[in-house]
N, C-alpha and C positions, 0 to 999 in steps of 0.2 A: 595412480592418479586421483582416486578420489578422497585423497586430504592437499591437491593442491591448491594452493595459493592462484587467483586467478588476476589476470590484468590484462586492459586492453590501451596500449601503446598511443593510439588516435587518443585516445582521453586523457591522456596526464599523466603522468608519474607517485600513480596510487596502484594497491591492490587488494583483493578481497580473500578472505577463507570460510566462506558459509559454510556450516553443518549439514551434511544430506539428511537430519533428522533431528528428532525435538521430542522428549518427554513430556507428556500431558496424563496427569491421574494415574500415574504410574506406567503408561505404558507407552511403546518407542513407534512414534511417525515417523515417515521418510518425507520427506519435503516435493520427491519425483509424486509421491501417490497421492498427495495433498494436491498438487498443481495439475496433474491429470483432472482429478474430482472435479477441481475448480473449472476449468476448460470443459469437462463434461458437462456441467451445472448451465458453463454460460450458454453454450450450444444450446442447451434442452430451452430453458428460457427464449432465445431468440425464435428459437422453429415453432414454441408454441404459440408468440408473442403473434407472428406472421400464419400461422396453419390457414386459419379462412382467406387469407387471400390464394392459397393455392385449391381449394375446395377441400382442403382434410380437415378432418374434426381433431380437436385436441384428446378425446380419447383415443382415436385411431392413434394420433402420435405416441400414445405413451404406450397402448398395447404393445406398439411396435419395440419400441425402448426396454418394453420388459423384457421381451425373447434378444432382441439385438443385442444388449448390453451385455449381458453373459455368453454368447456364442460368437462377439467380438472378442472377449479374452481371451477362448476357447480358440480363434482362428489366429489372433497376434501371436499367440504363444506354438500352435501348430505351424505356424508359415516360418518361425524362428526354427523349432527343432528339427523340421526335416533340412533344412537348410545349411543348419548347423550339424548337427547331429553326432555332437560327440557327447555322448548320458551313458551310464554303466547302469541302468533301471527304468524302470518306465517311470518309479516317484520321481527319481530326478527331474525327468522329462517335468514335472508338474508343479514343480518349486518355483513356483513365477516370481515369489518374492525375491530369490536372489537374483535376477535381472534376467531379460531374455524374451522383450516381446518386441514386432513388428507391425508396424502400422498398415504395411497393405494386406496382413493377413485379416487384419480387424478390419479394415475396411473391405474386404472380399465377404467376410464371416456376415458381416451387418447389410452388404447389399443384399445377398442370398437370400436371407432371413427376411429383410423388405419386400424382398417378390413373393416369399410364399406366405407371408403376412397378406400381402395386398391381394392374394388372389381367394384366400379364403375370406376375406373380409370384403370380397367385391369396392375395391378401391384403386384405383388407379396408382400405378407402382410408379410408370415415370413420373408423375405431378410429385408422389410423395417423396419421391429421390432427387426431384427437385430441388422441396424444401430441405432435405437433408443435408444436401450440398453446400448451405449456409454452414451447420454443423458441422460437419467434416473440418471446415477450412478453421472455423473457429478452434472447435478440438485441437488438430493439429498446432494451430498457431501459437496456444498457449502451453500445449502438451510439451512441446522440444525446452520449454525452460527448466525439465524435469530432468531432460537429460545435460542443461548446463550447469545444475544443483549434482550432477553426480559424476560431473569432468566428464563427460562420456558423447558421443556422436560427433567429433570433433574430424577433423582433416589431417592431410599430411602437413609436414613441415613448413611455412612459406615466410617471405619477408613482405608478404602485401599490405598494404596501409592499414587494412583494418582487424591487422593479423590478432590471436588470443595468447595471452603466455600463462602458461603454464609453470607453476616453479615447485620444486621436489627440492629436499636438502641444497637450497642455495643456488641451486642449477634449474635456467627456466628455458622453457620449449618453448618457439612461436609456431602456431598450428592456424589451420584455417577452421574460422568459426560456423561449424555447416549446422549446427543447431538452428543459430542465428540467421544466415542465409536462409533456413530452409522458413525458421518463424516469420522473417519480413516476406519470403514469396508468399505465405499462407496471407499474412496480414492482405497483401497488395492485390490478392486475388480474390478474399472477400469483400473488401470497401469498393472491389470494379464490379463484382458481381451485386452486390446491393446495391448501389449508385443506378444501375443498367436496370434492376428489377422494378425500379418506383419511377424510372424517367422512360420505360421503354416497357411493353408485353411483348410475354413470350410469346415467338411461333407456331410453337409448338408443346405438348407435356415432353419432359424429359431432354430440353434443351440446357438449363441451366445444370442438368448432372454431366452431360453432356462436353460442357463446358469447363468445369470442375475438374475432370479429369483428364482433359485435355491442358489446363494450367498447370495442376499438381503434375502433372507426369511430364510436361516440359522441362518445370525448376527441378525437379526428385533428379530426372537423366541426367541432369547438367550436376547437380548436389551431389549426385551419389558418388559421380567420380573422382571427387576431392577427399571424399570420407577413407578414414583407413581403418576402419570397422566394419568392411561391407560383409553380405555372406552373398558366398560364391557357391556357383552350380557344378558342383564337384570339383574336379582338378582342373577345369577349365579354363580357369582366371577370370571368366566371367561373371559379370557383378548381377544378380538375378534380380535385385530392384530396381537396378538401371536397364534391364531389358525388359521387365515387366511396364516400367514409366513410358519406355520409348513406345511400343510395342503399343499400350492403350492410349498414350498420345494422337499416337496416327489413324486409329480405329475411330477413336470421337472426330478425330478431325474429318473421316470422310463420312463419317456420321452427322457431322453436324452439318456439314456442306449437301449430303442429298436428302435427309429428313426437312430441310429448311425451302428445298426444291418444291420437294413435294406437298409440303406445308400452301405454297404459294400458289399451286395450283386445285388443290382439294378445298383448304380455306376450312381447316375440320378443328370445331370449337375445343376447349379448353376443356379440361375436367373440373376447374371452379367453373366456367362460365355453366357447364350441364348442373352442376350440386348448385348453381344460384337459381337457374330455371326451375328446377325441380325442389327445391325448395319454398318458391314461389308460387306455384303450382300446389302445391300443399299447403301453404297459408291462405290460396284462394277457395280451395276446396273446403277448407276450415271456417271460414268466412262463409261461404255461400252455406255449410250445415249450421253454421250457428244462426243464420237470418230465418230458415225455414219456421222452428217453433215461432220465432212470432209473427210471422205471416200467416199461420195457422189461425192462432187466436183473433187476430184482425178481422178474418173472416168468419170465427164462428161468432163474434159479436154481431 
């Protein structure tokens, strides 16, 4: 499938054959690894653009990003092979260029990494997984056009309106577009979460991750069951990202419902609102040593 012809039925009677890759300076891009990058880049930008209104500093962010980014590959590609787990080597196991990573492994891999970042760097993990939650959705949203560049993360068969066709030697498959589905839930779950972040304060640190993963893992349960690519938890027939999505769905859900409880009766500040205090607090402190010397000199005049 990945030299099909692609076309979508709702738009007209045209079709496409994009190249999953592109020669630059002699040497061979993939189009999926360029649009990840891209999606990673916009992510980083927007979390940095926003950090001080969560009270993280933009090198906090980016420490983060150093360890996170490589022990998300580390866990996309771990969540793939045990799952998978058909490799005659462990190098197989590690060949990630020829295709093979999962995105809740990476996002498992990257929260981990967030808490023990935050706890050595005395910073507040939920505020920072907060802001990260912008990213996630971002990433995600633009990462799935990596896998329509490579005919891949597609559904089973359907004749629904906004069905994708596929065409191989003259012969074309209509499949459901769960790339696409899953890119508009990502889209529709950032512009509500940033809409919500600038017209409304959180109740809480760690509400908007909160929430995040209570979106993602509503559309993913419903997504995943269309996809005819899942990886299954052995002979079970069970789809293991559809039990993981359902599964932390329901967790944030009664998480969000009694942390907001409790939020309402404690009334316990923000972690921007303690780094603007204490910030402040240290500009005054700064202030009132920089007046002393010449209150000195006043007087010995």
């Amino acid at each position: 499938m990945s030299n099909a012809s692609i076309s979508f039925p709702m738009l007209g009677d045209w079709s496409i054959c994009p190249p999953n890759s592109f020669t630059l300076f002699g040497h061979e891009f993939y189009w999926y690894g360029v649009i990840i990058a891209a999606g990673f880049l916009l992510a980083v930008a927007y979390c940095l653009h926003r950090s001080r209104e969560f009270g993280i500093k933009q090198d906090d962010v980016i420490d983060c990003l150093l360890f996170a980014v490589p022990l998300g590959i580390v866990g996309a590609r771990a969540y793939y092979v045990i799952f998978f787990g058909h490799y005659d080597s462990f190098w197989d196991m590690c060949k990630i260029w020829e295709g093979g990573l999962a995105i809740y492994g990476a996002v498992i891999a990257a929260v981990i990494t967030i808490l023990v970042v935050c706890k050595v760097k005395r910073i507040s993990a939920p505020a920072l997984l907060d802001l990260t939650s912008f990213g996630f959705l971002i990433g995600q949203c633009v990462g799935r056009w990596g896998n329509f560049m490579n005919r891949e993360a597609f559904g089973y068969e359907t004749d629904v309106f906004c069905r994708m066709g596929l065409t191989v030697n003259g012969v074309t498959t209509y499949v459901h577009p769960t790339f696409l589905y899953e890119s508009l839930w990502n889209l529709t779950g950032f512009i509500a979460l940033h809409v919500l972040s600038k017209k409304t304060k959180r109740r809480f640190d760690g509400e908007y991750f909160l929430a995040y993963v209570l979106w993602y893992g509503l559309g993913r349960a419903w997504i995943e069951g269309l996809r005819a690519d899942s990886l299954y938890l052995g002979n079970t027939g069970l789809r293991v990202s559809q039990l993981l999505a359902a599964a932390a769905a329901g967790v944030s859900a009664v998480l969000l419902a009694a942390l907001a409880r409790r939020a309402k009766k404690t009334q316990m500040p923000l972690w921007a609102d303690r780094a603007a205090m204490a910030e402040a607090g240290s500009a005054g402190e700064a202030e009132d040593e920089a007046e002393i010397p010449g209150d000195n000199e006043d007087e010995n005049k």
